[in-house]
ZAMARGU-4260 file (C-alpha; in steps of 0.2 Angstrom, whole numbers, plus 5000, padded with zeros to 4 digits):
<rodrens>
0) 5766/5738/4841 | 5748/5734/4849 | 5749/5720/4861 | 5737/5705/4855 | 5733/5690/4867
5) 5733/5674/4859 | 5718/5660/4861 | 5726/5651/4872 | 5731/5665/4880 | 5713/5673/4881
10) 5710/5656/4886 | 5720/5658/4900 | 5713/5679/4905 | 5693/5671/4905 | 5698/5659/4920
15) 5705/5674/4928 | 5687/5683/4924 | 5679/5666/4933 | 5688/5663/4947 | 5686/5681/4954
20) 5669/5679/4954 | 5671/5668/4969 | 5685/5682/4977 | 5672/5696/4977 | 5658/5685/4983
25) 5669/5680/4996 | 5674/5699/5000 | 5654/5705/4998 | 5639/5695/4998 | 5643/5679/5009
30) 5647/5689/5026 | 5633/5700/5025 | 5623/5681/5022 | 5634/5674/5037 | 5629/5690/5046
35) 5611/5686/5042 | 5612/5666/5050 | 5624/5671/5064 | 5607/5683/5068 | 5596/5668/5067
40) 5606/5661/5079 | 5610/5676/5092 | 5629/5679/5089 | 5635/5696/5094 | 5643/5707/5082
45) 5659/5703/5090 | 5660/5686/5091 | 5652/5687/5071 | 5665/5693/5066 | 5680/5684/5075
50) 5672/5666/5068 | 5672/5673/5051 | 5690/5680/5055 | 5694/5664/5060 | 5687/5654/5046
55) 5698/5665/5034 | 5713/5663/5042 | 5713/5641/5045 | 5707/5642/5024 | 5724/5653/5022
60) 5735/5643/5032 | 5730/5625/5025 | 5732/5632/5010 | 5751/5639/5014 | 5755/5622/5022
65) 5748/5611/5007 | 5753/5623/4992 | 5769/5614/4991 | 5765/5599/4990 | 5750/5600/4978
70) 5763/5611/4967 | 5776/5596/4968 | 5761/5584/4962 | 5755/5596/4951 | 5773/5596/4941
75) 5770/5579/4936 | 5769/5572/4917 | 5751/5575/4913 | 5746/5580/4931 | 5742/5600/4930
80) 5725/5597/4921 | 5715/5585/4931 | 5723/5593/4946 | 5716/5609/4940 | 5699/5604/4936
85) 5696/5593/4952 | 5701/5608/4963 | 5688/5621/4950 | 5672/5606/4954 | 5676/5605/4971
90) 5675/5623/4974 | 5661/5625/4964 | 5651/5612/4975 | 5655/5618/4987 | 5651/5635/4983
95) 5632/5628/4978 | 5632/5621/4995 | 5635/5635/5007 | 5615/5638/4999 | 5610/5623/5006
100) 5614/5626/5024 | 5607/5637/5036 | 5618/5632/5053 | 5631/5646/5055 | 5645/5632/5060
105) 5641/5621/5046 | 5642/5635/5032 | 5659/5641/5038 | 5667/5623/5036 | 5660/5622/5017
110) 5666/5640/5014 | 5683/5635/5022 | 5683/5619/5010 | 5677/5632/4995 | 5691/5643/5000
115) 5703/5632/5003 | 5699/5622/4983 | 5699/5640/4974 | 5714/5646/4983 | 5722/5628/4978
120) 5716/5632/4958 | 5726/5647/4959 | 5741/5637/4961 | 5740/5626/4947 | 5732/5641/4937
125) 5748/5653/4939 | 5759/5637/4936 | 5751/5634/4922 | 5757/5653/4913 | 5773/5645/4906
130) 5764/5631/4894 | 5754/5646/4890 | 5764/5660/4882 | 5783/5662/4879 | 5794/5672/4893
135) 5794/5688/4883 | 5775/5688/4885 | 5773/5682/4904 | 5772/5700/4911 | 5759/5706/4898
140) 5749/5689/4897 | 5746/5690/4918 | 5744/5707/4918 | 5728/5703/4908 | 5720/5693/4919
145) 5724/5702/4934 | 5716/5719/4926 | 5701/5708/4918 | 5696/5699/4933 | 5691/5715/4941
150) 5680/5718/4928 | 5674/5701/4923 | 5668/5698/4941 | 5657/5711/4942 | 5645/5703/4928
155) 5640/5688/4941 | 5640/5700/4954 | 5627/5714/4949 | 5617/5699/4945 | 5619/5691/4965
160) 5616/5709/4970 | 5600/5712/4960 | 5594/5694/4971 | 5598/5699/4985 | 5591/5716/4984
165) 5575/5713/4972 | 5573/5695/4977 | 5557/5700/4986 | 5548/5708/4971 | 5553/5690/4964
170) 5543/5682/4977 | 5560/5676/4983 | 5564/5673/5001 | 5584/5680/5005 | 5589/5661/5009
175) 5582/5656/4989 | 5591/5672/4982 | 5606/5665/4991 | 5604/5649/4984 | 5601/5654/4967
180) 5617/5667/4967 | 5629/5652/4973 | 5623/5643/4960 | 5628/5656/4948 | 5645/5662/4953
185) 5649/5641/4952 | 5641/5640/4936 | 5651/5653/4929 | 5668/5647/4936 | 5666/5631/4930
190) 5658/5638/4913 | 5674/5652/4911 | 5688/5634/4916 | 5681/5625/4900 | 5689/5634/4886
195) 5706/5633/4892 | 5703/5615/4900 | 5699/5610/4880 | 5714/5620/4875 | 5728/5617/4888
200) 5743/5606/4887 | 5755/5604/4898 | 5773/5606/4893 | 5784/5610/4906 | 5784/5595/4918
205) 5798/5587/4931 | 5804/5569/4932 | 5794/5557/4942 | 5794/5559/4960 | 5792/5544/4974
210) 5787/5555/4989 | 5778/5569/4983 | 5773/5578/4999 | 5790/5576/5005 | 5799/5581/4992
215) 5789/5597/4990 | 5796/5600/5006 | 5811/5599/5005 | 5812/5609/4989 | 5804/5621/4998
220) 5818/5621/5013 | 5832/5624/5000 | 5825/5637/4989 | 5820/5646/5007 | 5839/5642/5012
225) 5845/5650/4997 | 5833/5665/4999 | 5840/5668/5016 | 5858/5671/5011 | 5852/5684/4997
230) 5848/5700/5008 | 5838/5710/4999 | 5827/5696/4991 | 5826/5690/5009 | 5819/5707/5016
235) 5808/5710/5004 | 5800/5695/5005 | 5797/5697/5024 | 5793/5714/5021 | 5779/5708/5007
240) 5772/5697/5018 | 5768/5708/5030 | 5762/5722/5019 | 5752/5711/5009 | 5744/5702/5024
245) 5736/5719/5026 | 5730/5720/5013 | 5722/5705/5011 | 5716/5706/5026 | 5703/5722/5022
250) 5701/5714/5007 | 5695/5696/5017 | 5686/5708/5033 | 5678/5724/5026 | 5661/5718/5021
255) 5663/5711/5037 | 5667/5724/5047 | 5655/5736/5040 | 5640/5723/5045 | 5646/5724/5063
260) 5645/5741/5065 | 5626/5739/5058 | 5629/5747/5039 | 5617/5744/5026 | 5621/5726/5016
265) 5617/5736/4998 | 5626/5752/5003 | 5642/5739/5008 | 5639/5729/4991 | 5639/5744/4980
270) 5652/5753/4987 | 5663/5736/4984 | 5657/5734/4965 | 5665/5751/4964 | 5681/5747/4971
275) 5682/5736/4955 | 5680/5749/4943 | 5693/5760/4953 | 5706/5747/4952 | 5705/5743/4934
280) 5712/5760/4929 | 5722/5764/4945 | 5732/5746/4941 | 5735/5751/4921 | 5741/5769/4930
285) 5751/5762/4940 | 5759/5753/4926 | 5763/5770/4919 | 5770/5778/4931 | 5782/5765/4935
290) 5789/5769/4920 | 5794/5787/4924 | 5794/5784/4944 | 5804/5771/4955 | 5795/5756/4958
295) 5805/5757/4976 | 5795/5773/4978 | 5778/5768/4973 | 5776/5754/4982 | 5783/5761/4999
300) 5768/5775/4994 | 5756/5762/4994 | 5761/5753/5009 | 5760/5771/5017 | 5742/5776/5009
305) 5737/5758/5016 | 5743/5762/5033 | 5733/5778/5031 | 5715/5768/5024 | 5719/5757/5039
310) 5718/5772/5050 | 5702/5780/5042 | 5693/5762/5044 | 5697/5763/5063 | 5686/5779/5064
315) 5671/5773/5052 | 5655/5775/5057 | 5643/5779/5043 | 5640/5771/5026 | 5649/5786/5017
320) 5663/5783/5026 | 5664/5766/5019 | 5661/5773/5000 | 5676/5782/5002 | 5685/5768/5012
325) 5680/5756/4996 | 5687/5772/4983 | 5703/5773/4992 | 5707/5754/4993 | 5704/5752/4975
330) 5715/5767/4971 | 5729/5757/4977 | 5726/5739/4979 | 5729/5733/4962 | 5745/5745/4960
335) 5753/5736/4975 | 5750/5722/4968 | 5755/5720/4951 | 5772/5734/4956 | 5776/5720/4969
340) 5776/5705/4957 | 5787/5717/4943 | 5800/5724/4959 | 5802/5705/4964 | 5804/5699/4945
345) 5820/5712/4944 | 5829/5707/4960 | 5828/5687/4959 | 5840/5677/4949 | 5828/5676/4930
350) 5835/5656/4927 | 5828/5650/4944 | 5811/5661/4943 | 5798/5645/4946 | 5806/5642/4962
355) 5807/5660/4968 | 5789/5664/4963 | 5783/5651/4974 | 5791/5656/4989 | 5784/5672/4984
360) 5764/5663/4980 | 5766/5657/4996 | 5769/5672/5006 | 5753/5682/4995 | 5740/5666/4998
365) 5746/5662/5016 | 5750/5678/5024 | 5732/5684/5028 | 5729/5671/5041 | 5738/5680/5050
370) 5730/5695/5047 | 5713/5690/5048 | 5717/5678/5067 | 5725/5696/5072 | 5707/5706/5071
375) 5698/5691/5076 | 5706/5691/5093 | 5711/5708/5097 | 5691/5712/5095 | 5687/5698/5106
380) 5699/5702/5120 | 5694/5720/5120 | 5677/5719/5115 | 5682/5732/5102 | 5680/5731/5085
385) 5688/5746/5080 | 5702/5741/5091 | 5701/5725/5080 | 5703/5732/5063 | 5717/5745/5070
390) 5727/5732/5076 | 5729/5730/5056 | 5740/5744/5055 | 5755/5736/5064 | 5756/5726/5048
395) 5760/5741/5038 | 5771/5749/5051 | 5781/5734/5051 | 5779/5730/5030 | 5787/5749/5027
400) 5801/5746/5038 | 5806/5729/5030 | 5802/5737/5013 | 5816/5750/5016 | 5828/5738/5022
405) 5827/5726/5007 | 5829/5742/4995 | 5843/5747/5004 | 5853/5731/5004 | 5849/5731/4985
410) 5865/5730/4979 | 5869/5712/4975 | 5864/5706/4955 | 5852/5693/4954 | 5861/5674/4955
415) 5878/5681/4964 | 5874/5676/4980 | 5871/5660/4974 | 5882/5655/4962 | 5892/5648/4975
420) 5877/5637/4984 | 5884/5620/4978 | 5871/5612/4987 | 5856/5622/4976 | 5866/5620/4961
425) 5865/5600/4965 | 5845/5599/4968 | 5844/5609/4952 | 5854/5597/4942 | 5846/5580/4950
430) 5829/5590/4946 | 5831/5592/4926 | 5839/5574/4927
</rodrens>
């Protein structure tokens, strides 16, 4: 039977279409403009890309410390929606602001604050799935959005690229085309919230909490506790957040990296637009094959073909290089991905999902301030940014030899090891009270 989404539900993909418009702006068009003020105001290449590095990683890492608490507020009777829609205006002001500004310090504090309010959206958008289709659905309705957002983001982007590339023929000057592209992308996040905003309702709440921060926690601390005693969700949740951190890491630095070893900005902005269109497909494939192939298998192939782009990027010197860099990471970044989020499903215990899938958010959206502070130093103390970028590749190393241990210890069915956690089985129980 043919698979048909919903309106909610379609409701629920288009935000998916909006919000990455802001994630492949943040991957493309605002380092080479960062690039571009950082020249106005004599930074070198190196210590370019370390501040943008840096800028990435203290967004990620508030972000992991206040994720949560926002989610425990966010949980609330009646709280998801305006939560929701303060963190979408504040993004999208922010994201019209970093247009207005042409100190280098200044536009990486508003960018943190952009990043730091869309990463904060996400939350409350993937917390939001369960009001939004039945469980049956869940794996079919995110997949949507997931496949769609590569392809929806694109639209705001050709129009940014053609800006920024024909802005002069406009009579345009680069800081107008600028300004006039982060106007866009916000217009269109805000404008692609507004259906579902009419539309949501929040079903699924908890009971009223006095310390919101506090308790979120130390809800936090148990489900971590409980993790810990169940091996093979442990190690792969270790092993994840190290795979993925690299991941996210090229994602956050490569349009960085290729403007500090001096590519051309259109070359590096088309040969990302394609990484879009690879993924769409390469994801759905993926899909497929996990069918016929272990998921143990694939994924442990795209940690390895990761390690193996990480490598490649070390040696890069030439805009075709980076084509082919951008072909290779879409080939696999949307297959790690979505494989990683239907592997975890199948090992965690199904009745205690929410909590599970938070610690795992967590590790996704946090990781790559690790990642990014990683490149950003080791290229400052060497004065290397090759050296920089390779020192990605530990992350794999160290992902694929956490990934093997969590499929190895899988041997325990989801909710043995803590059917006998009387003290989970307590917070559960004060929780629904």
């Amino acid at each position: 039977m043919k698979f048909r989404l919903t309106k909610l539900e379609k409701h629920w993909v288009l935000y998916d279409v909006g919000n990455s418009a802001f994630t492949l702006l943040v991957s493309t068009i605002i380092p080479i403009y960062f690039d571009y003020l950082a020249g106005q105001q004599k930074l070198s290449s190196v210590n370019y890309l370390a501040y943008w590095g840096y800028a990435v990683s203290i967004a990620t890492l508030l972000v992991a410390l206040m994720g949560p608490a926002l989610g425990t507020i966010s949980d609330g009777k009646g709280m998801k929606k305006p939560i929701f829609f303060f963190s979408i205006i504040l993004g999208a002001v922010c994201c019209t602001a970093l247009g207005l500004t042409s100190a280098w310090l200044i536009f990486l504090i508003i960018f943190v604050l952009a990043k730091v309010a869309y990463s904060a959206s996400l939350i409350f958008y993937d917390s939001m799935l369960p009001d939004v289709t039945s469980e049956d659905r869940m794996d079919m309705v995110s997949a949507q959005g997931f496949a769609w957002g590569y392809i929806g983001s694109c639209i705001p982007f050709i129009a940014c690229l053609g800006l920024v590339m024909g802005g002069k023929t406009l009579g345009l000057s680069l800081k107008q085309s600028m300004m006039i592209a982060f106007l866009l992308v916000a217009l269109w996040w805000v404008g692609s919230s507004l259906p579902f905003l009419r539309n949501y309702t929040q079903i699924n709440y908890a009971s009223k909490r006095n310390h919101a921060v506090t308790d979120g926690f130390k809800s936090l601390f148990r489900t971590v506790k409980n993790i810990r005693r169940e091996e093979n969700i442990f190690w792969f949740l270790l092993a994840f957040f190290f795979y993925i951190d690299g991941v996210y890491t090229i994602i956050d630095m490569a349009t960085a990296y290729g403007k500090a070893l001096g590519l051309n900005s259109t070359g590096l902005l088309l040969a990302l637009l394609l990484t879009q269109f690879v993924a769409f497909p390469c994801c759905i494939i993926f899909g497929r094959l996990a069918r016929r192939v272990s998921p143990d298998k694939l994924i442990g192939a795209c940690i390895l073909a990761y390690l193996g782009i990480t490598i490649f990027a070390v040696f890069m010197n030439s805009q075709l290089h980076f084509w082919i860099l951008a072909v290779l990471v879409g080939m696999f970044q949307g297959g790690i991905q979505s494989l990683s989020r239907s592997y975890y499903a199948k090992i965690i215990p199904s009745e205690k999902s929410g909590e599970y899938f938070g610690i795992m958010d967590i590790c996704g959206k946090g990781a790559s301030f690790m990642g990014t502070a990683l490149v950003s130093v080791v290229s400052q103390l060497t004065g290397s940014i090759n050296k920089g970028v390779g020192a990605i590749a530990f992350l794999f190393v160290i992902g694929i030899i956490l990934f093997l241990k969590a499929v190895s210890v899988r041997t325990v069915k989801p909710g043995d090891a803590s059917s006998e956690n009387t003290e989970e089985e307590t917070y559960l129980t004060e929780a629904k009270a």
